[in-house]
KERO-908299 format. One record per residue (C-alpha): residue number from 1; residue in three letters; chain; x, y, z. Coordinates in Angstrom, 1 decimal, m for minus. Example, Ala and Ser with C-alpha at 12.3 -4.5 7.8 and 13.67 -1.06 7.14 Angstrom:
<sites>
   n res chain      u      v      w
   1 ALA     A   12.3   m4.5    7.8
   2 SER     A   13.7   m1.1    7.1
</sites>
This chain:
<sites>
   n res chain      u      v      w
   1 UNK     A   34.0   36.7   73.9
   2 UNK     A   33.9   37.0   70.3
   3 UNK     A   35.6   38.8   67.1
   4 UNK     A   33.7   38.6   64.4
   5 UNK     A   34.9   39.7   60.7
   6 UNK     A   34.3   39.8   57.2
   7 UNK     A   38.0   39.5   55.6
   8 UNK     A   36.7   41.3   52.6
   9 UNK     A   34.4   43.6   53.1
  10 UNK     A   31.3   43.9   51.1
  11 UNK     A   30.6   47.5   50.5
  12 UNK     A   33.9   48.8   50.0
  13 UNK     A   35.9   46.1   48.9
  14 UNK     A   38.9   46.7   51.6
  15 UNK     A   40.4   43.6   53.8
  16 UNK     A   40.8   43.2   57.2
  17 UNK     A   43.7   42.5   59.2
  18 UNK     A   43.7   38.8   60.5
  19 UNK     A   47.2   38.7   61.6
  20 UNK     A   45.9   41.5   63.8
  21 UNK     A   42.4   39.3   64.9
  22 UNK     A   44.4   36.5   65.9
  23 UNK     A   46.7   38.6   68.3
  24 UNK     A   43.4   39.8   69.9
  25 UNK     A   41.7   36.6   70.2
  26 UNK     A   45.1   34.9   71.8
  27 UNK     A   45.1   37.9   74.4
  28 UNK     A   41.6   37.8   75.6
  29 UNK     A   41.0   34.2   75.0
  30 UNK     A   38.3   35.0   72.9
  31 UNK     A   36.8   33.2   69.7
  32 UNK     A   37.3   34.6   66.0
  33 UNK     A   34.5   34.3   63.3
  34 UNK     A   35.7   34.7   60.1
  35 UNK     A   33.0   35.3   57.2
  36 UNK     A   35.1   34.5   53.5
  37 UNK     A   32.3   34.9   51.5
  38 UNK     A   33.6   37.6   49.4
  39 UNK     A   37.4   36.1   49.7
  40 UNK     A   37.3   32.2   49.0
  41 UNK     A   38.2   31.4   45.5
  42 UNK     A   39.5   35.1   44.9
  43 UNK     A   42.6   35.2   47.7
  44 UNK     A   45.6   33.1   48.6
  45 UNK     A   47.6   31.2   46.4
  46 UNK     A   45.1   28.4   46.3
  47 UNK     A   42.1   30.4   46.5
  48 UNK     A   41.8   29.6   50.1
  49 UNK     A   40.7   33.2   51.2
  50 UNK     A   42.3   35.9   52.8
  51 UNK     A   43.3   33.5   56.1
  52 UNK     A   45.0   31.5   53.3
  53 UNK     A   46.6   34.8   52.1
  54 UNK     A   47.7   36.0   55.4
  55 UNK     A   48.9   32.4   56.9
  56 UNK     A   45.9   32.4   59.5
  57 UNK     A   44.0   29.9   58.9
  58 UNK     A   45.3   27.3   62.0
  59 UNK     A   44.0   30.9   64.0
  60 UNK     A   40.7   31.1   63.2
  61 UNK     A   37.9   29.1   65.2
  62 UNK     A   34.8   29.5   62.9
  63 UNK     A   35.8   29.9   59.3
  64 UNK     A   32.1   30.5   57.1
  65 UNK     A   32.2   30.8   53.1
  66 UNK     A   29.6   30.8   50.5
  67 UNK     A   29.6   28.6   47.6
  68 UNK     A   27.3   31.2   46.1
  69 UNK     A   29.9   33.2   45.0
  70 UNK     A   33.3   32.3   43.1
  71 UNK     A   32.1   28.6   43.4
  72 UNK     A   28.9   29.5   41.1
  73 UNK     A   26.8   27.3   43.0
  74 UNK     A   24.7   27.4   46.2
  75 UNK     A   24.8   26.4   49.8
  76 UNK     A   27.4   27.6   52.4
  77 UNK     A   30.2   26.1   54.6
  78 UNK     A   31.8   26.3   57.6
  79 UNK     A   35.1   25.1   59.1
  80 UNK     A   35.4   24.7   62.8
  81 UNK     A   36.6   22.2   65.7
  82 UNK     A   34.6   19.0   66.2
  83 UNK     A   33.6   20.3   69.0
  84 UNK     A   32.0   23.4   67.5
  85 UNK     A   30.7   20.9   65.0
  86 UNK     A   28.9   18.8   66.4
  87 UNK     A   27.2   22.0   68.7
  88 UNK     A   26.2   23.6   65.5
  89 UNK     A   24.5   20.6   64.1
  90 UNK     A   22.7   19.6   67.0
  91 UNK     A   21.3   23.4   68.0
  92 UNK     A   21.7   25.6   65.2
  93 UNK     A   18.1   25.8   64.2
  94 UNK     A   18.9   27.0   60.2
  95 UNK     A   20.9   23.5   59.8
  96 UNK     A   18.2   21.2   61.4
  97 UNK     A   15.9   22.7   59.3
  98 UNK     A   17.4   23.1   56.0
  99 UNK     A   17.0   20.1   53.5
 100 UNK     A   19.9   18.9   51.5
 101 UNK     A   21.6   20.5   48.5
 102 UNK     A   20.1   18.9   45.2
 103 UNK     A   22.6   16.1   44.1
 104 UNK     A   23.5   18.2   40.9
 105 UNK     A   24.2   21.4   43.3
 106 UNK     A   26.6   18.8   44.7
 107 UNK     A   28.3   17.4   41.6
 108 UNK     A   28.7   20.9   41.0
 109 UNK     A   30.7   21.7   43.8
 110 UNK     A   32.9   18.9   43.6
 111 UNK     A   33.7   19.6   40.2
 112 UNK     A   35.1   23.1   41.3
 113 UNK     A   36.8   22.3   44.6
 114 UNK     A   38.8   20.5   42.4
 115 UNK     A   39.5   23.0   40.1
 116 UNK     A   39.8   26.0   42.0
 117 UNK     A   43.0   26.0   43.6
 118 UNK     A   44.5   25.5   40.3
 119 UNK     A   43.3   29.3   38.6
 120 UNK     A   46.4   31.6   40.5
 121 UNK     A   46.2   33.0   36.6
 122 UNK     A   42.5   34.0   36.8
 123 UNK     A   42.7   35.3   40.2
 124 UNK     A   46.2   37.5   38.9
 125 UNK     A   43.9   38.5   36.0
 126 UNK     A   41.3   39.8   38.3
 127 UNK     A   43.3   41.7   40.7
 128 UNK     A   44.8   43.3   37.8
 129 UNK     A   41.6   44.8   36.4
 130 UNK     A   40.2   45.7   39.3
 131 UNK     A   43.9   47.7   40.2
 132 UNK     A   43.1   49.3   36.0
 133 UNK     A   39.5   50.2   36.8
 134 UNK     A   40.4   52.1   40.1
 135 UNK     A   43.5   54.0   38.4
 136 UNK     A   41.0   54.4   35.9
 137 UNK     A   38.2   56.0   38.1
 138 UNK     A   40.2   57.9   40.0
 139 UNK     A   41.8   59.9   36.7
 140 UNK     A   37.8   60.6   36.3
 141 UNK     A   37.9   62.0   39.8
 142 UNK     A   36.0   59.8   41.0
 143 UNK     A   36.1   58.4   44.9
 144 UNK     A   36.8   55.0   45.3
 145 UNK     A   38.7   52.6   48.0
 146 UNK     A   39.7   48.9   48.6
 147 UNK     A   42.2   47.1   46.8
 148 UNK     A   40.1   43.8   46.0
 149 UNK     A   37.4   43.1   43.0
 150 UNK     A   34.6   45.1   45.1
 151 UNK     A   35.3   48.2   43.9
 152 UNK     A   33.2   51.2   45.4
 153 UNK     A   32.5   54.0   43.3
 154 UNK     A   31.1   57.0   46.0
 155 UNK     A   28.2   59.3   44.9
 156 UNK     A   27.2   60.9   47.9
 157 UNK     A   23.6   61.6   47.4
 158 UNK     A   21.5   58.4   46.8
 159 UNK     A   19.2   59.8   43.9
 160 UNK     A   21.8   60.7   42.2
 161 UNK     A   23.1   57.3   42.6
 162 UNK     A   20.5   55.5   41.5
 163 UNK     A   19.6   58.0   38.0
 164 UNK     A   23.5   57.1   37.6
 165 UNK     A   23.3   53.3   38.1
 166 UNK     A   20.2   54.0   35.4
 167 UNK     A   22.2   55.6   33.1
 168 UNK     A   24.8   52.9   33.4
 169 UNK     A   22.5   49.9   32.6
 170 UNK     A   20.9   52.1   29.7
 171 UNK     A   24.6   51.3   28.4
 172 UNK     A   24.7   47.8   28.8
 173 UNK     A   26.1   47.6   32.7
 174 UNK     A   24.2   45.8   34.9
 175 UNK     A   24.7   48.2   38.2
 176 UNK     A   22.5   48.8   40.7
 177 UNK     A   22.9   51.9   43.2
 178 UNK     A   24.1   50.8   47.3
 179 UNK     A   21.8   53.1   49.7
 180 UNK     A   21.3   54.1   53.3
 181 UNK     A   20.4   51.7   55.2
 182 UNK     A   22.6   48.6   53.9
 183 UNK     A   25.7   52.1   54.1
 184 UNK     A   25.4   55.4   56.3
 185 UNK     A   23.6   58.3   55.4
 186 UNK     A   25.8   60.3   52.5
 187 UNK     A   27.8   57.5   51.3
 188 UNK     A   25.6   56.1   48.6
 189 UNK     A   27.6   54.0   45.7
 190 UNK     A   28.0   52.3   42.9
 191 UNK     A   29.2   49.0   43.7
 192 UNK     A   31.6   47.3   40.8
 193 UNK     A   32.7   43.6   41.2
 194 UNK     A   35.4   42.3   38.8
 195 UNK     A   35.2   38.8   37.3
 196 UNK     A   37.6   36.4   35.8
 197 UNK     A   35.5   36.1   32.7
 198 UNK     A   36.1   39.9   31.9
 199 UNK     A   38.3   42.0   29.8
 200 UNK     A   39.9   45.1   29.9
 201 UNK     A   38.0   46.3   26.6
 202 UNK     A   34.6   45.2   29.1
 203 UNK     A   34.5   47.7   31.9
 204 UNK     A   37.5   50.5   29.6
 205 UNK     A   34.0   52.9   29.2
 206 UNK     A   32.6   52.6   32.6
 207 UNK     A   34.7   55.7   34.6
 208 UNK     A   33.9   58.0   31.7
 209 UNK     A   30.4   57.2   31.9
 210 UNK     A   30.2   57.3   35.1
 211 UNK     A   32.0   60.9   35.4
 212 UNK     A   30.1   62.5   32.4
 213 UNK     A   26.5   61.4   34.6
 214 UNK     A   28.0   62.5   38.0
 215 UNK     A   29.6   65.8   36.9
</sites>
């Protein structure tokens, strides 16, 4: 058996409950997948992820990340047993056939890793404007959820979303409208991600904008 998880989740920018996973997988014997992608560099006091966050990571059998993300460069990870290692690299068809990250992908990445657990003050910073910006949308009445950097915005209807998405970029916001099928029918969004490199003065005028285009 497996469990497999995002920890944060993509769409509406919520977290799931590892603790929880890791109970699960002790009881059944089963193995847990664990997708960061959206966590590492962001979570934990060393930017470890949310298994870092929520002292898991011993728990967790197949850890995956992205360098594409918080890292700013390319190529992907994954920390396992040697066992599951040395499985993956001798059957897992999209390893075999993948050439190597360009040597300057891999200065890159080196450079960072070193860097990264040091920013706790960049990953406070962005946690507290993406806690502003959802205070700030929901005094607009708008619907939104999570509690990490992905912050969801609900429209509903997905032409509306996307004429407001429009409207938003017409202003300088580069936002593009989520729609059925990558969400469920009716649930249609903005999606908002938060950066270290931004400021309050940045995103103040996005929940007004949005509201005055939505209502």
């Amino acid at each position: 058996m497996f469990i497999v998880t995002e920890s944060v989740f993509s769409m509406d920018g919520d977290m799931a409950d590892l603790g929880r996973l890791a109970g699960l997988k002790d009881t059944h014997q089963a193995v847990l997948y664990v997708d960061e992608a959206h966590s590492v560099g962001l979570r934990g006091l060393q930017g470890m992820g949310l298994a870092e966050e929520q002292g898991v990571l011993d728990r967790i059998d197949l850890l995956i990340g992205t360098f594409g993300k918080a890292y700013g460069g390319q190529g992907a990870f994954v920390i396992c047993s040697q066992v599951l290692r040395d499985y993956l690299l001798n059957t897992a068809r999209s390893f075999i056939f993948t050439t190597g990250l360009p040597p300057i992908a891999l200065a890159w990445l080196l450079f960072v890793l070193k860097r990264i657990p040091a920013m706790e003050q960049q990953r406070r910073h962005v946690q507290k404007l993406s806690d502003r910006l959802r205070e700030a949308l929901a005094s607009q009445g708008l619907k939104t959820g999570g509690s990490t950097n992905i912050v969801p915005v609900m429209i509903g209807d997905a032409e509306r979303a996307v004429k407001i998405a429009e409207n938003l970029r017409e202003h300088g916001f580069w936002i593009n409208a989520v729609r059925p099928p990558t969400v469920p029918a009716g649930t249609a969004r903005l999606r908002l991600s938060i950066t270290a490199a931004m400021k309050q003065e940045d995103i103040a005028p996005l929940p007004g904008l949005i509201a005055k285009t939505l209502f």
